[in-house]
C-alpha positions in Angstrom: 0.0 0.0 0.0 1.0 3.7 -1.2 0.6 6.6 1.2 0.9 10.3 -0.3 1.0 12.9 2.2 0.4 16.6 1.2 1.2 18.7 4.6 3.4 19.7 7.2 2.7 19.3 10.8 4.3 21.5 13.0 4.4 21.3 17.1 5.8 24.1 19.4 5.8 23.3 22.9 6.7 25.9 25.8 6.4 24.9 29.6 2.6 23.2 29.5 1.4 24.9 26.3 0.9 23.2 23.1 0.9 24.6 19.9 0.2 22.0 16.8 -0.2 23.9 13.1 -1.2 21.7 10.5 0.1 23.2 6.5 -1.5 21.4 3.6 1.7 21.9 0.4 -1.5 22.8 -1.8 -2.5 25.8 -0.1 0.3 27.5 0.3 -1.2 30.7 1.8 -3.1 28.6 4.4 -2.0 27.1 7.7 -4.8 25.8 10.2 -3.6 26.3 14.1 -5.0 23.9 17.3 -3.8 24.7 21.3 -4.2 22.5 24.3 -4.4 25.2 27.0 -7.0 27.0 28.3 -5.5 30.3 27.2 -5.7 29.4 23.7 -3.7 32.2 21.5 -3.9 35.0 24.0 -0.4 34.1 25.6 2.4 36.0 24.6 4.0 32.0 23.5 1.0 31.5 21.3 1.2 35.4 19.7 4.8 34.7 18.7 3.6 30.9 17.0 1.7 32.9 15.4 4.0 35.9 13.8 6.2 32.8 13.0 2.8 31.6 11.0 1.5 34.9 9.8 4.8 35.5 8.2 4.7 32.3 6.3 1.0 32.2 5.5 -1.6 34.8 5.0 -4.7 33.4 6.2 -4.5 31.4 9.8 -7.4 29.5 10.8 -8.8 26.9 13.6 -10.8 23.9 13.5 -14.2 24.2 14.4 -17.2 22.3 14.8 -18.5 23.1 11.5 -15.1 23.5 9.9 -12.1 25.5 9.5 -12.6 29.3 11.3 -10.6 32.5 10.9 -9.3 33.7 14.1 -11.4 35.9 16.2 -10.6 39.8 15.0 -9.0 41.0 18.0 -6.3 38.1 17.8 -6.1 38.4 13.8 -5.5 42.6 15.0 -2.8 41.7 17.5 -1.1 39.3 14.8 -1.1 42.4 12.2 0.2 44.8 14.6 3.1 42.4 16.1 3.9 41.3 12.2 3.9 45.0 11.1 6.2 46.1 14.4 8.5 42.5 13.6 9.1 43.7 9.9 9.9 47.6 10.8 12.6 46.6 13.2 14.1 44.1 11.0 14.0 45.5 7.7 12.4 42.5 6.3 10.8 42.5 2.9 
């Protein structure tokens, strides 16, 4: 039997957090995110998972119970600003 796999799983871990991010190689300007604490991606180790992400992919969503969601606004907002701020001070792009 023949397997073909077409993403990238990706796991960040920090003291009890987990972060897991789940890429699929044919869309490339999607990455899907999941967390194990009750936090979710408010902590300051999910907000840099997710500049890592944002910089990588432009559209960042969650599984849901009906399906894939985009992130709430005022974490999508946060990610903007902190991608914005990470680009200024480094001169990237």
């Amino acid at each position: 039997m023949e397997y073909t796999y077409n993403f990238l799983d990706y796991y960040f871990i920090e003291d009890e957090q987990q972060i897991t991010a789940r890429h699929y190689l044919d869309q490339p300007d999607e990455v899907s995110v999941d967390v194990t604490s009750h936090e979710g991606l408010q902590t300051e180790f999910a907000q840099k998972v997710l500049v890592l992400l944002g910089m990588r992919c432009s559209n960042i969503t969650r599984p849901g119970d009906e399906g894939y969601k985009t992130l709430p606004s005022a974490i999508a907002s946060k990610l903007t600003e902190r991608i914005h701020a990470h680009v200024k001070v480094t001169g990237a792009l």
